[in-house]
N, C-alpha and C positions, 0 to 999 in steps of 0.2 A: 830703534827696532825693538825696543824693552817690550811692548806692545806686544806684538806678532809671537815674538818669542814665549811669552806667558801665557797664551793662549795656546799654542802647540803642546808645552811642555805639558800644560794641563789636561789636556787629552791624552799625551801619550801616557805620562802616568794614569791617570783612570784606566785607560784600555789594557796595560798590564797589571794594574791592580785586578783587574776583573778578568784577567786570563789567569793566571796565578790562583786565585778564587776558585772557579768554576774550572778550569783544563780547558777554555774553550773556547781556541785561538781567533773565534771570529771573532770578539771584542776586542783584542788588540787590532786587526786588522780595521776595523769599524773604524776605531775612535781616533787611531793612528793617521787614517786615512783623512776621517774629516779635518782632524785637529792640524795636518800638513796643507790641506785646503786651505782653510780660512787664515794659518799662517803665511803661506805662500802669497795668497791676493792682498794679506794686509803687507806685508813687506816689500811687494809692487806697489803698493797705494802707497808708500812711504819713499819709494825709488824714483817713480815715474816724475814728469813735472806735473803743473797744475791742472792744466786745461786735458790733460791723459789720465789722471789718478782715478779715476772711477774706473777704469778698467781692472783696475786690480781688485774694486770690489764682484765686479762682475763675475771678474773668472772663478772666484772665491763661489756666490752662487750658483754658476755654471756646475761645477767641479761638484760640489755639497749636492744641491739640487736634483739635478740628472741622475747620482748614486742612490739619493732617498728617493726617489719618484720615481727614479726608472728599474734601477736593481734590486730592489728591497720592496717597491711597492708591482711593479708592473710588471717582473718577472720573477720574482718570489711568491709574487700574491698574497701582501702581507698589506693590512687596510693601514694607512700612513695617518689617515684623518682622526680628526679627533675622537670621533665615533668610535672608533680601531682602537685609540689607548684607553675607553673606559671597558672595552667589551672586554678585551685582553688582562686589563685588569681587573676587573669582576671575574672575569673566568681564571684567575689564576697564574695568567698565561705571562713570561719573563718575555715577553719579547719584544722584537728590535722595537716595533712601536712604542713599548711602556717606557724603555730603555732613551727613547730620545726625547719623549716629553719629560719624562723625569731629569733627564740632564742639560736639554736646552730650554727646556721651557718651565721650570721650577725649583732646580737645584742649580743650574748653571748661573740664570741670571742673579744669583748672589756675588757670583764674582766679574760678570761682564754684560749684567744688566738685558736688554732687550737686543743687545747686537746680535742674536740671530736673525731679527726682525732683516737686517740690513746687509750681512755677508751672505746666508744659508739658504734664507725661505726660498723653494721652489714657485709660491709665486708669485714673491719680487723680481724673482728672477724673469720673468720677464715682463713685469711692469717699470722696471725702471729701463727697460729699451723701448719705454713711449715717450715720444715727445715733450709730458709737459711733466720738468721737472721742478718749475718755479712755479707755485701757487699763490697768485696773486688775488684770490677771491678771500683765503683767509678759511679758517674752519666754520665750520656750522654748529651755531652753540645746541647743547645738548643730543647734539645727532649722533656723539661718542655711545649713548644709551644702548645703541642698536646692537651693538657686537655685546654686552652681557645679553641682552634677548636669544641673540642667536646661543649664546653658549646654554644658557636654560634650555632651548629647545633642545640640541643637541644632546644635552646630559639628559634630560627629560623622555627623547626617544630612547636612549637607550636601557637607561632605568626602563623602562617600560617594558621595550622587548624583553629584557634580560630577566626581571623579576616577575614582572605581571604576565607574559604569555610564558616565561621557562626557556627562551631562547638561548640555545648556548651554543655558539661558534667556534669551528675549529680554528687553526691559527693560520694556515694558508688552507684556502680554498677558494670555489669560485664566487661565493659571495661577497666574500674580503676585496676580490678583485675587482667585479663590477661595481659595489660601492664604494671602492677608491676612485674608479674611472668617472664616476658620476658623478661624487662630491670635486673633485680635482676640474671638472668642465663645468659645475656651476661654478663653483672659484675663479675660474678664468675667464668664465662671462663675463659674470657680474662684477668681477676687478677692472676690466676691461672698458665696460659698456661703463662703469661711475668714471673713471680716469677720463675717460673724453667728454660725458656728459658736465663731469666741475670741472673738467681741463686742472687734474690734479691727480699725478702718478701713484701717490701713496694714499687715494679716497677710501680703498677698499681696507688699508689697513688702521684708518682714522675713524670707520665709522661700521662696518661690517666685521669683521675677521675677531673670531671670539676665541682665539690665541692670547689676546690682552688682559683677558679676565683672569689670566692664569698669573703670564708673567708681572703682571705690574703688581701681583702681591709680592714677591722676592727680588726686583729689580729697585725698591724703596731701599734695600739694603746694600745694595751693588759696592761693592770696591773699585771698581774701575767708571771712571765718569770724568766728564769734561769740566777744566778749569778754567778761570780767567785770570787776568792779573789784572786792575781796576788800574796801576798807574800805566797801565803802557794800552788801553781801552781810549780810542778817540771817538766813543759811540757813533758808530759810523751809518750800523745798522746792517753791514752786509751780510753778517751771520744768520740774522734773525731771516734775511730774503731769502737764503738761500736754505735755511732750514726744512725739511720736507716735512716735518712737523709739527710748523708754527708755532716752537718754543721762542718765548720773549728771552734768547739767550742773554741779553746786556743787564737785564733786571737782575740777574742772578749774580753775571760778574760785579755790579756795582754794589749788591749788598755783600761783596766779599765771598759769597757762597761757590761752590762745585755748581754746574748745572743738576739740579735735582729732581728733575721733571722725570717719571714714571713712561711719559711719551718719547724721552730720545730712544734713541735707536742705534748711537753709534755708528753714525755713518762719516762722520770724519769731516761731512761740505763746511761747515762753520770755523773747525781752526782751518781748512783749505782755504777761506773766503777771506779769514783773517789779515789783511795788511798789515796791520802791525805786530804781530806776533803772539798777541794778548793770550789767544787761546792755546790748549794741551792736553794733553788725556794726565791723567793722574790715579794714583792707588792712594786707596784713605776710607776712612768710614764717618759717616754725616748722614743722618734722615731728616725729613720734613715731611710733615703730616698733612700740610697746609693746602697742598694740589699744587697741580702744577702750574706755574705764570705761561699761559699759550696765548696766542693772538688771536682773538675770534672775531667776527665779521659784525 
């Protein structure tokens, strides 16, 4: 439970570090709250048996999700999108949007890597209640390109408005709102419509969702990351099948290495799938500059 643990504690400090700071008991509330989420579902992911353990990631983004999308974005009227954290930050504005990209999606992943990708994201949440969670087509080489495009256009819209017409938004209003609702139903489409068209639950976040382009620069540095042990490895292969990712996990256990691939997620199926015990989450510091070893088609 070292795990679950480190991750709670690590929110709850933040969120009173930043209530203490400012007087302004929503940040402990905030970070308390998330940080007992995704504690709570990883310490069920570690309770349950095998063929049960993904419920406990689930609940983790049930729990996260629903709070960021539904109370913060859809009844506060605060734009969640990414669009939302450069507007807010261009404008000055400390809010809960700047606040979560900065801490799950650029400062966090130095200590737990892309695992929001896999407890948090509102919408994995519910693309990993479709069907197909063993991708047996393999990745689409170079099709990763597609999600920095989208982040360029995204930061390019909004530079645009913001500088070139003088657009400047308030922090909740009804613009924030409808363009959360809008970007949130293209995301869901188009997550959606790729998952059944490559029969592959995580397509949207393999090759669209320009989220990546953020964290995989600070998640090269991550402290927490998957290990092997190369004598108790009967390269069996089941890791690498059940990976949503299509990381060549065994290549890394057999050069002695952490898994160091910039694409895991932290989702836990690979030491779950483990028979022999080989795999583990560990705390350490290790970079490779080399890309990641993925399995492509």
């Amino acid at each position: 439970m070292r795990v679950p643990a480190v991750i709670m504690l690590a929110f709850w400090a933040l969120g009173i570090a930043l209530w203490l700071k400012t007087g302004v008991w929503f940040f402990f509330l905030n970070f308390a709250y998330i940080g007992t989420s995704v504690g709570a579902g990883m310490g069920l992911y570690r309770l349950l048996p095998k063929r049960k353990k993904h419920w406990g990631r689930k609940l983790a983004q049930l729990l996260v999700g629903i709070y960021m999308l539904g109370l913060l974005g859809f009844l506060a009227h605060e734009n969640m999108q990414i669009e939302g954290f450069w507007f807010y930050l261009f404008g000055g504005f400390f809010a809960g949007s700047v606040i979560h990209y900065l801490v799950a999606k650029i400062i966090g992943p130095l200590l737990f890597g892309r695992a929001w990708c896999s407890w948090s994201c509102w919408t994995a949440m519910v693309l990993d209640f479709l069907p197909f969670t063993r991708n047996d087509s393999l990745r689409v080489p170079r099709a990763g390109l597609i999600r920095y495009v989208h982040f360029a256009i995204s930061f390019g819209i909004v530079a645009l408005l913001f500088f070139g017409f003088g657009y400047r938004p308030r922090r909740y209003n009804a613009m924030a709102f409808w363009w959360l609702m809008a970007g949130t139903a293209l995301y869901y489409v188009t997550a959606v419509v790729l998952a059944f068209e490559m029969r592959d639950n995580r397509a949207f976040c393999k090759y669209v969702c320009p989220i990546p382009a953020l964290q995989k620069i600070t998640s090269r540095f991550s402290l927490l990351k998957i290990a092997g042990d190369p004598a108790k490895c009967t390269d069996c292969g089941s890791c690498s099948i059940v990976c949503p990712m299509d990381i060549r996990i065994p290549d890394y256990v057999r050069s002695g290495r952490r898994v160091l691939a910039t694409e895991c997620i932290l989702c836990f199926s690979c030491t779950n799938a483990c028979a022999s015990g080989a795999l583990h989450t560990s705390f350490g510091f290790d970079v490779d500059f080399r890309g990641s070893l993925l399995r492509f088609r």
